[in-house]
C-alpha positions as CSV (number, residue, x, y, z in Angstrom):
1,X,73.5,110.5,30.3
2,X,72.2,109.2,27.0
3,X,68.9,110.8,26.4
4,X,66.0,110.1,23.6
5,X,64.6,113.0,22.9
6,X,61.3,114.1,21.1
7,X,60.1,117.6,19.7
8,X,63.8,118.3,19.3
9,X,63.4,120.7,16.0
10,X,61.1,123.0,18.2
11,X,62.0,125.8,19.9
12,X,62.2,124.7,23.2
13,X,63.9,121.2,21.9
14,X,66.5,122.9,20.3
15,X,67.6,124.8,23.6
16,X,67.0,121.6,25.5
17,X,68.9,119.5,23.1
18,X,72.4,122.2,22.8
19,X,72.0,122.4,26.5
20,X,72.4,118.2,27.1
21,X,75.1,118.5,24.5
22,X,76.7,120.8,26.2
23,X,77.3,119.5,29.4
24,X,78.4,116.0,27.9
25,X,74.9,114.5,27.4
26,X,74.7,112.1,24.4
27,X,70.8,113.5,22.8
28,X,69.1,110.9,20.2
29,X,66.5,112.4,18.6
30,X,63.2,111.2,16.6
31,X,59.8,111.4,16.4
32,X,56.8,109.7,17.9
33,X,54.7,109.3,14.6
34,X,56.3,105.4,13.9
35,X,56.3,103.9,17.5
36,X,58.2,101.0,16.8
37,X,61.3,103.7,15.5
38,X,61.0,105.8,18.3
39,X,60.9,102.9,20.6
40,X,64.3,101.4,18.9
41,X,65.8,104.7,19.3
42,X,64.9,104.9,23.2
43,X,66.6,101.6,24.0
44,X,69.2,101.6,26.1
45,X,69.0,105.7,27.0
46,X,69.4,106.3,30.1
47,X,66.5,109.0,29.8
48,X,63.5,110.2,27.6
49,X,62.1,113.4,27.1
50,X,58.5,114.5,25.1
51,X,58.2,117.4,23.9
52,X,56.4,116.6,20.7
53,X,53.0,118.2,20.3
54,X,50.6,120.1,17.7
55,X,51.0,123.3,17.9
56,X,48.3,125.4,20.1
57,X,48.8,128.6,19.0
58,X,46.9,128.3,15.4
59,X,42.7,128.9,14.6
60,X,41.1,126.2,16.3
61,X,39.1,123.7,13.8
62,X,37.5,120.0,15.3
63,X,40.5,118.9,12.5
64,X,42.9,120.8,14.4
65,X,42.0,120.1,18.4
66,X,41.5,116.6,17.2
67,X,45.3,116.9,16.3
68,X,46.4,118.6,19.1
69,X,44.6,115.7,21.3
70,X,45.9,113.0,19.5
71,X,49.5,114.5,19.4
72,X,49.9,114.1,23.4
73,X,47.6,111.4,24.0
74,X,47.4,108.8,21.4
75,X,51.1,109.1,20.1
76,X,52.9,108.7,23.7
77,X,50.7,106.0,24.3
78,X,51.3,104.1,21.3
79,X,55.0,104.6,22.2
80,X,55.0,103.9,25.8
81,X,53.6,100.3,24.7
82,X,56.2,100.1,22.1
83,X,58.9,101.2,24.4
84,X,57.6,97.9,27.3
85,X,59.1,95.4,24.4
86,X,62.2,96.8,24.1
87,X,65.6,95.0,26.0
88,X,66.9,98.0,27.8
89,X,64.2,100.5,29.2
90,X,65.3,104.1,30.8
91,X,65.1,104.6,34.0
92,X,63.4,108.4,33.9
93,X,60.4,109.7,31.5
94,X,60.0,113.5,31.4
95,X,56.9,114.7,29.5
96,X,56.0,118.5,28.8
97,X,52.6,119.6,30.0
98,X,51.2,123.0,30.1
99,X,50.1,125.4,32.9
100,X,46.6,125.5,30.8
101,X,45.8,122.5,32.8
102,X,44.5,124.6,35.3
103,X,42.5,126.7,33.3
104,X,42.3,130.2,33.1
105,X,41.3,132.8,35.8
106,X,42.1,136.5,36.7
107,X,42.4,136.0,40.4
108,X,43.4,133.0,41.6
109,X,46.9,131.9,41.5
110,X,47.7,128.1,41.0
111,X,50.9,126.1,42.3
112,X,51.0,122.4,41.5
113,X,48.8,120.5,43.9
114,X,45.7,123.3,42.2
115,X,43.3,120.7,40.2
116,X,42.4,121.0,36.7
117,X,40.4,123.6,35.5
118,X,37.9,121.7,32.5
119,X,37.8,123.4,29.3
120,X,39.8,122.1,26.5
121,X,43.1,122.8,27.0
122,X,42.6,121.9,30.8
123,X,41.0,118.0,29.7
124,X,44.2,117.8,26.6
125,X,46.7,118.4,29.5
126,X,45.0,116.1,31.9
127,X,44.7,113.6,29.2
128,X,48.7,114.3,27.9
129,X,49.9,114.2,31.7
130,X,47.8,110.6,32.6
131,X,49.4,109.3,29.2
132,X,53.3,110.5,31.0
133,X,52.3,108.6,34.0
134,X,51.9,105.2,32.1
135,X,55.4,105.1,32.2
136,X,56.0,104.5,36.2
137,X,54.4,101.3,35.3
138,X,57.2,100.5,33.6
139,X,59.5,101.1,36.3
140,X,60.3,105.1,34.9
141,X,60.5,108.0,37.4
142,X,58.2,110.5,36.0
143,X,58.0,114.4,35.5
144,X,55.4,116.3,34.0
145,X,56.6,120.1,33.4
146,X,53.7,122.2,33.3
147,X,55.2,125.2,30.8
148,X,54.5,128.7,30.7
149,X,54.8,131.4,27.7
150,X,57.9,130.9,26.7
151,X,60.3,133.8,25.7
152,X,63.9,133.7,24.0
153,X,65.4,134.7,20.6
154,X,64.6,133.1,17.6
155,X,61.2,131.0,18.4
156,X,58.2,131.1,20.6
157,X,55.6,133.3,20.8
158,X,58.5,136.5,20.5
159,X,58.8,135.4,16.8
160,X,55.4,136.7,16.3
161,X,54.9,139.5,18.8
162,X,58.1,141.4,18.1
163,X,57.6,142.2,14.0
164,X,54.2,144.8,15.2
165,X,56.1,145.8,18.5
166,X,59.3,146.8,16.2
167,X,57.1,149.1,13.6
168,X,55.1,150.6,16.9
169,X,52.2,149.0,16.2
170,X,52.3,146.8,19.4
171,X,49.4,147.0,22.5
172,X,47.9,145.2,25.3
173,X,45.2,142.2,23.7
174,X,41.9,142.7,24.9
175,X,40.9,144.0,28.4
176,X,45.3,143.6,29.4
177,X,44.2,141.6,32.8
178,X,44.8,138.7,32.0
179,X,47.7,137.0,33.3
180,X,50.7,135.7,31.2
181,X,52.7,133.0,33.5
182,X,56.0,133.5,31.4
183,X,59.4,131.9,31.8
184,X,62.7,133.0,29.8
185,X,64.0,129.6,27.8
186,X,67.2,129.5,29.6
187,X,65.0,128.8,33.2
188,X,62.6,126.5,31.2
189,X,65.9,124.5,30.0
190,X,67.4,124.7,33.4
191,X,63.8,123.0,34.7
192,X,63.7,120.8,32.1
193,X,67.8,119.1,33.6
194,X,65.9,119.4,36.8
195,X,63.6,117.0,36.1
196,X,66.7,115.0,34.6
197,X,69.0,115.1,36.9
198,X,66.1,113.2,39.5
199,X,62.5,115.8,39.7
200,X,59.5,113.8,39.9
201,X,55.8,114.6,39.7
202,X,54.9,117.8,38.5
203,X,56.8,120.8,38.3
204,X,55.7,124.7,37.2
205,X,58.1,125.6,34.2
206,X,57.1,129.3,34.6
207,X,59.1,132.3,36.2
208,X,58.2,133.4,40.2
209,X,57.0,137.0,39.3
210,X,53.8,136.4,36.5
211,X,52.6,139.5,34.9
212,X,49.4,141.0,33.6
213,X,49.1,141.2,29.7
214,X,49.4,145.0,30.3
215,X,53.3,145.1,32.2
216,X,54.0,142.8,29.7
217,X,53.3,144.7,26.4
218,X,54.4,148.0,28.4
219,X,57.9,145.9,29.3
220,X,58.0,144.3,25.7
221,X,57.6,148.1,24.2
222,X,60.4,149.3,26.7
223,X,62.8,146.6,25.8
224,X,62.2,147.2,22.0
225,X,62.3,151.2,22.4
226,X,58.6,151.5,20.6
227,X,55.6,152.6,21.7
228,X,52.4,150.7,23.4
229,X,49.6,153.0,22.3
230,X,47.6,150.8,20.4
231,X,45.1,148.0,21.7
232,X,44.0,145.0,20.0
233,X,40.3,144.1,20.2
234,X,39.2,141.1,21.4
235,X,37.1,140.8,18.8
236,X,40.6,140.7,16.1
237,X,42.0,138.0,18.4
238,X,38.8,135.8,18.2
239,X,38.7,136.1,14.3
240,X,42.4,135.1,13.9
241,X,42.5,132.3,16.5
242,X,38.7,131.2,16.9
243,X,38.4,129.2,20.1
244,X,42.3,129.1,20.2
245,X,41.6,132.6,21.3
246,X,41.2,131.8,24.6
247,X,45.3,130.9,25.0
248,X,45.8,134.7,24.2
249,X,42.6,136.3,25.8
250,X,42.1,134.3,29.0
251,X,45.4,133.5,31.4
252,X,46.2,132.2,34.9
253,X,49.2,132.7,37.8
254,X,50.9,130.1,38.1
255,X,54.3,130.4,40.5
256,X,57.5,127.6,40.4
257,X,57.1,126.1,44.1
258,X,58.1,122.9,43.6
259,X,61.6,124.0,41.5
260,X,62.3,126.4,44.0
261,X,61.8,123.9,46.8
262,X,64.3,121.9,45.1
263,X,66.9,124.4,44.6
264,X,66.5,126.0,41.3
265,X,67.3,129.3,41.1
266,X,65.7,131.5,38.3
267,X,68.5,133.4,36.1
268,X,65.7,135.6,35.0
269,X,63.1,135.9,37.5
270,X,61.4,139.2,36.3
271,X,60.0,140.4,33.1
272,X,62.3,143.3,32.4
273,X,65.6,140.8,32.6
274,X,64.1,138.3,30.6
275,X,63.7,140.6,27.8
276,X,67.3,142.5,28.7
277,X,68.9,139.4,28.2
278,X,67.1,138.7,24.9
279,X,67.1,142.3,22.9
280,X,70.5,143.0,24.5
């Protein structure tokens, strides 16, 4: 397959893209921010794939959501009309989403026909998933991958957590209930050629087992050989992230059915593998 794909110098586009390469994919890569360019580089591909977007995990400003809003909406859009000129249109259009579009709860667990929840991150996702879906009108098979935390080496949220774990200074954030709805990058890939290879509609990119903040710093400290013994306030994570606190602080459970109804099996379905596999 030839595939045009976007968000390639992030972490998760960087496994995506050696993974295509891999198994004999040819992977074009660009950005959205010229839509006439990342049009022209889409033409004749067999395949697209978004993964462009602001960055979430930062301290919310109006500057800053209005970014992360306009990254998912405004940018695929202007591309998706770019891409209806062009001579030789791909047949399949896979856009990343997020499981925050079903906001955040302690108790309820969401699969993928649960609505949308309606705070921010809930409306960007609703908004960045009706933007992916434009592009059945032009005769693409769509998938929208609703991601998880994702954990690997080098990237994601472990490039951050690890450095406090490593000098013992690592903890459960806040009250430790919330839940984290992880998935180990090598699964989140493996979705991801799911979705290629013929998924449609939307699909959870998280692991089967989810895990309260708490198991997860206590397995984090375990893999790492460091202690858990300190907590950090809620009242720390509110002053870093401002309302971007709530991506750290607040969580939902969110399980794979529709992968697992199609056959994908998780090389890392529980916590302490994931993070065997990536401090071995």
């Amino acid at each position: 397959m030839r595939i045009a794909l976007f968000g390639a110098s992030g972490f998760v586009g960087r496994h995506l893209a050696g993974a295509l390469r891999a198994r004999g994919d040819e992977v074009r890569t660009g950005s959205l921010r010229d839509a006439a360019t990342a049009a022209a580089l889409a033409d004749g591909c067999d395949a697209i794939v978004n993964l462009a977007g602001e960055p979430i995990a930062q301290k919310w400003s109006d500057e800053v959501k209005l970014r992360i809003e306009r990254s998912r909406t405004a940018l695929p859009h202007a591309f998706l009309d770019a891409v209806a000129t062009v001579a030789q249109r791909p047949t399949a259009y896979v856009s990343a989403s997020a499981v925050g579009y079903y906001g955040t709860s302690e108790e309820r667990t969401f699969t993928e026909v649960s609505g949308p929840g309606d705070d921010f991150l809930a409306r960007v996702c609703v908004e960045w998933e009706r933007e992916a879906e434009r592009a059945a009108g032009l005769g693409m098979r769509v998938a929208r991958i609703r991601t998880g935390v994702a954990l690997g080496a080098g990237g994601g949220v472990l490039e951050r957590l690890v450095p406090p774990f490593k000098m013992g200074a690592g903890g459960k954030v806040g009250s430790g209930r919330q839940w984290y709805s992880w998935i180990h990058v090598a699964d989140l890939v493996g979705v991801y050629l799911l979705a290629l290879d013929g998924g449609e509609g939307a699909l959870n990119a998280t692991a089967p087992t989810p895990v309260r903040n708490e198991e997860f710093t206590h397995e984090l400290g375990k893999a790492l050989h460091r202690p858990t013994l300190f907590a950090i306030p809620t009242f720390a994570i509110k002053n870093m992230l401002g309302e971007g606190a709530v991506a750290v602080l607040e969580g939902q459970r969110v399980l794979p059915e529709r992968a697992q109804a199609a056959g994908y099996t998780f090389a890392f379905p529980t916590i302490d593998a994931a993070f065997a596999d990536i401090f071995r």
